[in-house]
C-alpha positions in Angstrom: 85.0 124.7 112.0 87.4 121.9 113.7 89.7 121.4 111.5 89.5 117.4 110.6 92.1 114.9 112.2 94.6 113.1 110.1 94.9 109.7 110.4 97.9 108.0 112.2 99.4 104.9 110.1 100.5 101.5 112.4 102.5 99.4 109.5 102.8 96.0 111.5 105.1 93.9 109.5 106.6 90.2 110.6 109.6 88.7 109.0 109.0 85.6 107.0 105.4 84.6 107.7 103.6 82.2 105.3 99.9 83.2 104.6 98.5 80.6 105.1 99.7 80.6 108.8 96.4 82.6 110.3 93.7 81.3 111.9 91.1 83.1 109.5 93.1 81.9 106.8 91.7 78.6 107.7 94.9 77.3 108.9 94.0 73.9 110.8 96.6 74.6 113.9 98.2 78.5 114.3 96.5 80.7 116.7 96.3 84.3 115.7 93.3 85.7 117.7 94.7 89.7 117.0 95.4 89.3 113.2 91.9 87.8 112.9 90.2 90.2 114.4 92.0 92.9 112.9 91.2 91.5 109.5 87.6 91.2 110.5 87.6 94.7 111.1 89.0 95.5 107.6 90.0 94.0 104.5 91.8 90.9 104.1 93.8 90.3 100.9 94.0 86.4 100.2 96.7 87.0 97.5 99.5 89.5 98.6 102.7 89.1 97.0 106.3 90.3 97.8 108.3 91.7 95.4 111.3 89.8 96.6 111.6 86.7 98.5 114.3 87.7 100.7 114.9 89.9 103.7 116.2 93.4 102.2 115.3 93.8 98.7 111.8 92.8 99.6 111.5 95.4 102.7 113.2 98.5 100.5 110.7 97.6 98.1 107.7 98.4 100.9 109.7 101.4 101.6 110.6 103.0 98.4 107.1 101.6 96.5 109.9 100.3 93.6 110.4 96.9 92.4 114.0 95.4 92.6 114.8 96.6 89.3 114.2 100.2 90.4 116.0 100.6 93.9 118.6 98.2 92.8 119.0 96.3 96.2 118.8 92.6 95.0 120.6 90.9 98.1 120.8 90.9 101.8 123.8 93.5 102.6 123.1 97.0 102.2 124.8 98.3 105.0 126.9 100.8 102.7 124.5 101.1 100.0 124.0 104.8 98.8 121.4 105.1 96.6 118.6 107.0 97.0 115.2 106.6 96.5 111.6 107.6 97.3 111.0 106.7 101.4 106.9 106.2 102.7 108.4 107.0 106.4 110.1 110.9 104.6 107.1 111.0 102.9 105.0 111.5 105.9 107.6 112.7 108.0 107.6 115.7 106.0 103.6 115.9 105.9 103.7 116.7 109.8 103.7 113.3 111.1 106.0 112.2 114.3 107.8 108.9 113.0 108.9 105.9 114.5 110.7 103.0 113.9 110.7 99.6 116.5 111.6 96.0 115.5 114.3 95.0 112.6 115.2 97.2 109.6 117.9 95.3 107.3 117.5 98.8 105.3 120.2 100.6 104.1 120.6 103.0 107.6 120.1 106.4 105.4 116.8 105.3 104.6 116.2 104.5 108.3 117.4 108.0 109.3 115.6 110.2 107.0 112.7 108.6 107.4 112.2 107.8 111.3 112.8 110.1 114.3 112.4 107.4 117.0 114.1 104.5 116.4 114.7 100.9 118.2 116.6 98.7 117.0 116.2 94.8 117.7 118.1 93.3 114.4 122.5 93.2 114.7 122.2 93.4 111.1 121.4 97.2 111.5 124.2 97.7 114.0 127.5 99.6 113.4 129.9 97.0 112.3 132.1 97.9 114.9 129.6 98.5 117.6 126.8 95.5 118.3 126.0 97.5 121.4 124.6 100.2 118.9 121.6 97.9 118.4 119.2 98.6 120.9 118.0 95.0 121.7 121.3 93.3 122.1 122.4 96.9 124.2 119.5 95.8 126.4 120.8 92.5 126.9 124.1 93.5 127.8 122.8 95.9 130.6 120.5 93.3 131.8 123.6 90.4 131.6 121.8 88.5 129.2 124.4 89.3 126.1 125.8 85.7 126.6 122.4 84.3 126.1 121.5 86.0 122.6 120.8 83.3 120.1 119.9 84.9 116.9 122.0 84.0 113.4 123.9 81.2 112.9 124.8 78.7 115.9 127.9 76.8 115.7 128.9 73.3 116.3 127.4 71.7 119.1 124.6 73.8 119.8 121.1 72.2 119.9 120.6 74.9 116.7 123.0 74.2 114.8 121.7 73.2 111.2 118.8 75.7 111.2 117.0 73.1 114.4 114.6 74.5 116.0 115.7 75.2 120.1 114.4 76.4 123.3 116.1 80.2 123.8 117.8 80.7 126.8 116.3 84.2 127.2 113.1 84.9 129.5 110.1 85.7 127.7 110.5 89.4 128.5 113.4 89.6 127.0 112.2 87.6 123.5 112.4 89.7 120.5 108.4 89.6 120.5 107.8 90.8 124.0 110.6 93.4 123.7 109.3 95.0 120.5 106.0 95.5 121.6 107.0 96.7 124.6 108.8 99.4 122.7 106.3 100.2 120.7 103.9 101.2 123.3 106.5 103.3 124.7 107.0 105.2 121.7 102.7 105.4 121.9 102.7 106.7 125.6 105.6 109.5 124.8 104.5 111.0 121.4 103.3 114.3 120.6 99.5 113.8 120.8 99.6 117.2 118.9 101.0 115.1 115.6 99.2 112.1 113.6 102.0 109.2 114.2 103.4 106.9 111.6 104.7 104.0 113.6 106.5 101.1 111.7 106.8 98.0 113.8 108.7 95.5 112.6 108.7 92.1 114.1 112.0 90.1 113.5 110.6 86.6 113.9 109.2 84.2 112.9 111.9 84.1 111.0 114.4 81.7 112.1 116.1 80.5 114.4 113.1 79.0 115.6 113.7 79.0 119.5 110.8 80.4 121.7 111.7 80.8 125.6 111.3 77.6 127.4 108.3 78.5 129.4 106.5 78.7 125.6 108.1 75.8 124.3 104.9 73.4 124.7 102.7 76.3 123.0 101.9 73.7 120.6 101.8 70.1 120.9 104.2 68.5 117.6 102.7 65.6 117.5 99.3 66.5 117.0 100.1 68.7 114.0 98.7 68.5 110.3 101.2 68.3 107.9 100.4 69.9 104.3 99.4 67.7 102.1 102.0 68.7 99.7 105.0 67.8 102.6 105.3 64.2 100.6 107.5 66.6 98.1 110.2 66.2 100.3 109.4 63.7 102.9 108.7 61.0 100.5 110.1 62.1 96.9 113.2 63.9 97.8 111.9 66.4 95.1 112.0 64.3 92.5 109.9 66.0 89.5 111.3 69.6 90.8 113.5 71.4 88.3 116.8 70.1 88.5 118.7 73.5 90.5 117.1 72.8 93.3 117.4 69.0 93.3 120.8 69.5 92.8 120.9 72.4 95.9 119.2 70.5 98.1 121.7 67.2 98.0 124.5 69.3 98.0 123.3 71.2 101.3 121.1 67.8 103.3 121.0 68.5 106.8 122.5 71.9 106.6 121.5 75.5 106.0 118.8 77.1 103.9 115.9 75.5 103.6 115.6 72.9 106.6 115.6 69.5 105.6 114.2 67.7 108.1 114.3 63.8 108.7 111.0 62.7 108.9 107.7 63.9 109.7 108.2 63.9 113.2 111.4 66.3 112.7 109.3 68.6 110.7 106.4 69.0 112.9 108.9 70.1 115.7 110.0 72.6 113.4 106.5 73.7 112.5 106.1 73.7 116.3 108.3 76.1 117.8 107.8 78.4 114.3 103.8 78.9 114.9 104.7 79.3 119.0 106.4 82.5 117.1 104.0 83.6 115.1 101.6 83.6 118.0 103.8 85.6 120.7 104.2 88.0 117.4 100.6 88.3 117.4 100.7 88.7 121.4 102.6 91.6 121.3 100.2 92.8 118.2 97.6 92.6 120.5 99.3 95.3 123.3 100.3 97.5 120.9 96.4 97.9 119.7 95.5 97.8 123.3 97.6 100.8 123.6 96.3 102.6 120.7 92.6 101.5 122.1 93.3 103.4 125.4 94.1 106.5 123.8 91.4 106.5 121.8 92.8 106.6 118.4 91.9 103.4 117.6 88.6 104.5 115.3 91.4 107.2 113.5 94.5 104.9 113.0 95.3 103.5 109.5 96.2 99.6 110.5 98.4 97.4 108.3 99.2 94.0 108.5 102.3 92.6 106.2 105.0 90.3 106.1 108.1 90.6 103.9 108.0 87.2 103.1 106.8 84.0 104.0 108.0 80.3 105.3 107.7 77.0 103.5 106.0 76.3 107.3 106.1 72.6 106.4 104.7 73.0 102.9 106.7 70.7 100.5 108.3 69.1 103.6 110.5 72.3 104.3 110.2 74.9 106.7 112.6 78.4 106.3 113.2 79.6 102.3 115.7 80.1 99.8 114.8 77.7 97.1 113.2 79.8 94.3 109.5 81.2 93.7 107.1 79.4 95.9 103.7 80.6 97.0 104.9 79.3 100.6 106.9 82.1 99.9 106.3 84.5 97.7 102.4 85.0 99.1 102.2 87.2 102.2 99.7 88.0 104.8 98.2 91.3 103.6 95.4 93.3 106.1 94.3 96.9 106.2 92.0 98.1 108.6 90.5 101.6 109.9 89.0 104.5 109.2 87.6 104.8 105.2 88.6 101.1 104.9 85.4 98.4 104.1 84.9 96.1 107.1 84.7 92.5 106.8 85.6 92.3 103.4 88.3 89.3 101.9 89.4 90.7 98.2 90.7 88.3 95.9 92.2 90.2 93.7 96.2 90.8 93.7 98.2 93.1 95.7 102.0 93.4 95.8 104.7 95.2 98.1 105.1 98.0 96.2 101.5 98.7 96.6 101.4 99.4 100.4 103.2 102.7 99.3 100.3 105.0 97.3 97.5 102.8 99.1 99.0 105.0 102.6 99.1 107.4 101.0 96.1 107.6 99.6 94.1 106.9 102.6 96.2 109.6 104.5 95.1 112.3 101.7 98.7 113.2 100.7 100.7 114.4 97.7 102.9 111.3 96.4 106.4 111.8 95.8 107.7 110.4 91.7 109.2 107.7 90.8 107.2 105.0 92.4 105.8 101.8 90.9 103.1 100.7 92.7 99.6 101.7 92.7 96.8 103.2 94.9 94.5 99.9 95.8 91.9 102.0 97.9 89.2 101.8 95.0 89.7 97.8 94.3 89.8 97.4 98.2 86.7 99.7 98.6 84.7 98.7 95.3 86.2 95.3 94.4 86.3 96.8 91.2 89.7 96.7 89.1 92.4 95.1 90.0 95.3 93.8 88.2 96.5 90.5 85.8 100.0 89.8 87.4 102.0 90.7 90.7 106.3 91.0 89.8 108.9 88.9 92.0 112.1 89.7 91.0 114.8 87.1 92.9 118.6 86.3 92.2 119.7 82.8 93.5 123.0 84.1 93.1 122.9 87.8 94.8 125.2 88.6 97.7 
C-alpha cells in the first residue's frame, strides 16, 4: 500500500492589514484577486482576531499558540529575549518537515533558529545589531548598490516621509519588499527536498508603513476617487471628540507626527489610503507567484494554505490610517483564510477565531501530536461543521510597553 502523503503547510501572513481591505470582504476599492480566490477555495473567517495589536507580541503569539500573558513578550524588542516556549515551525520541523522562513520575523532570533532551516530575512529589525548586512534584504541592496535607496523605518527631516506621509520609494519594483519576498519564496519552492512535506512561513513586511510603493506603481489607485469610511468624520470632523479621554489627549499631543497618522483633510487621507492598498495589492501579487509555484509542482491539491495578518490598519477608518491607539476592530480584526486539502470550500464562518488558534488548527489538519502548554484551540470541527465555536476572542495590549 502507498503510504499516504502529508500535507505541506504555506502560512502566508502580511503585516498590518485591516480586514476589511479584500475585495471579497466587500471592500468598495482594494483589489485582491489571489486572496479572494484563495478564500473561495476554502474557508473565510469574517471575525479573526489578534491576540495583540502590535508587531511582536502578536506574531510570538501565532508562533508559540500562547496569549501574551503566557510567552511574556508584550512589546516590540525581543531581540535578547530568552524565554522559551512552544514553536509551530519546531513542532513540524521535528515531524519530518523541511522548514522555511522568507519575509520579516520581529521574533526573538532563537525561536527563528529552532524552528526554520531556510531562512530570508527582509526586516533590519531581525538583523545583528552590529551587522545590518546580516539581513538578507538590505544585504541584497548593498550588492545591487541600492543600500542608499532603502526607505523603511523612520525618515528624518526633510524627507517627503517624514511624519509617517505616504512617498514614492526610490527602489525598482524588483527590488520592493513584495516582489523580493516572493521571489524568495519560490526559490525556497524550486530547491526543497521533494522527498519532505514543506512548512513554508512567508511573511510579508508591508502594508505596514512607510507607505511608499515604487514610482512606476504609484498611480495603482486613483486618491481622489476613493470611499472614505463612513466613520472617518471621527477624526476629520470631530477631532475625536466623544473618545475616551487617553487618546484625545495622545492624539493633541502627537498632531502631525508619529503613530497614528493624522492627516489634514480628506484629501490627505485618501493619499494615504492610496499608496497603503497599492501595497496590499503587490502583496497579493507576489501571493499569487508563490501559488503559481506550488501549482506547477503539483502540490497545490496537498498544500495546507493560510492566510493571516498580525494585525490590521485603521486604513482610513476613523479618519486615521497606521495604529497604536488602543483596541479597535480596524485593528484588532484580521484577515483569516484556510484553504486545502480536508478544508470545506466556499464556506465564510462567522464564528470567532483568534491568533493563538492557527497553532492546533495546523496541527490538526497535518495529523500530528501537539506539544503542552498551548492555549489555543483546534478550529477544524467549527470550520468543517459550523458547529461550536466560542463566546470571546483575548487581546491583551500595553500602551505603555517598550
Amino acid at each position: 500500500m502507498e503510504k499516504k502523503r502529508r500535507h505541506n503547510i504555506l502560512w502566508l501572513m502580511s503585516d498590518q492589514h485591516n480586514a476589511n481591505c479584500l475585495g471579497i470582504a466587500g471592500h468598495p476599492d482594494v483589489k485582491t484577486p489571489h486572496l479572494d480566490q484563495l478564500a473561495r477555495g476554502g474557508v473565510l473567517f469574517t471575525h479573526g482576531y489578534c491576540n495583540n495589536p502590535i508587531c511582536a507580541p502578536s506574531r510570538a503569539s501565532f508562533l508559540s499558540g500562547q496569549y501574551v500573558r503566557t510567552h511574556g513578550i508584550s512589546g516590540n524588542f525581543v531581540r535578547e529575549v530568552r524565554h522559551i516556549a512552544p514553536n509551530l515551525a519546531r513542532l513540524f520541523r521535528g515531524n519530518g518537515y523541511e522548514t522555511a522562513f522568507v519575509g520579516k520575523a520581529h521574533l526573538p532570533s532563537q525561536w527563528v533558529n529552532d524552528g526554520f532551516e531556510y531562512i530570508r530575512l527582509s526586516d533590519l529589525c531581525d538583523a545583528a545589531s552590529d551587522n545590518p548586512a546580516s539581513c538578507h534584504y538590505f544585504n541584497d541592496l548593498i550588492q545591487a548598490g541600492l543600500a542608499d535607496q532603502y526607505d523603511q523605518g523612520f525618515c528624518l527631516p526633510g524627507h517627503p516621509g517624514y511624519g509617517n506621509r505616504a512617498f514614492v520609494s526610490e527602489l525598482p519594483e524588483e527590488f520592493s519588499l513584495e516582489a523580493w519576498t516572493g521571489r524568495n519564496a519560490v526559490e525556497f519552492l524550486r530547491q526543497r527536498n521533494s522527498e519532505h512535506p514543506f512548512f513554508l512561513n512567508v511573511s510579508f513586511q508591508r502594508p505596514h508603513d512607510p507607505f511608499s510603493p515604487p514610482a512606476n506603481r504609484a498611480d495603482d489607485y486613483d486618491a481622489a476617487a476613493l470611499s472614505l469610511p463612513d466613520n472617518a468624520c471621527d477624526y476629520l470632523e470631530r477631532d475625536f471628540a466623544g473618545k475616551p479621554l487617553f487618546q484625545r489627549e495622545y492624539i493633541r499631543g502627537i498632531k502631525g507626527m508619529g503613530y497614528p497618522f493624522l492627516a489634514h483633510d480628506s484629501a490627505e487621507l485618501k493619499r494615504q489610503m492610496a499608496a497603503h492598498f497599492t501595497l496590499i495589492t503587490m502583496v497579493d501579487e507576489a501571493i499569487g507567484e508563490v501559488l503559481k509555484e506550488i501549482k506547477s509542482q503539483g502540490e497545490m491539491d496537498n498544500t495546507i494554505i493560510v492566510y493571516v495578518a498580525d494585525h490590521g490598519d485603521f486604513a482610513g477608518e476613523h479618519g486615521l490610517t497606521q495604529k497604536n491607539l488602543g483596541i479597535y476592530e480596524s485593528i484588532h480584526r484580521i484577515p483569516f483564510i484556510i484553504a486545502g486539502p480536508d478544508v470545506p470550500v466556499g464556506v465564510v464562518r462567522d464564528t470567532l477565531i483568534e491568533s493563538v488558534d492557527l497553532y492546533l488548527t495546523l496541527v490538526d489538519l497535518a495529523g500530528l501530536e501537539c506539544e503542552s502548554l498551548v492555549d489555543g484551540k483546534s478550529r477544524v470541527h467549527e470550520m468543517t461543521t459550523g458547529e461550536g465555536g466560542q463566546e470571546f476572542v483575548v487581546c491583551e495590549w500595553d500602551f505603555a510597553a517598550p
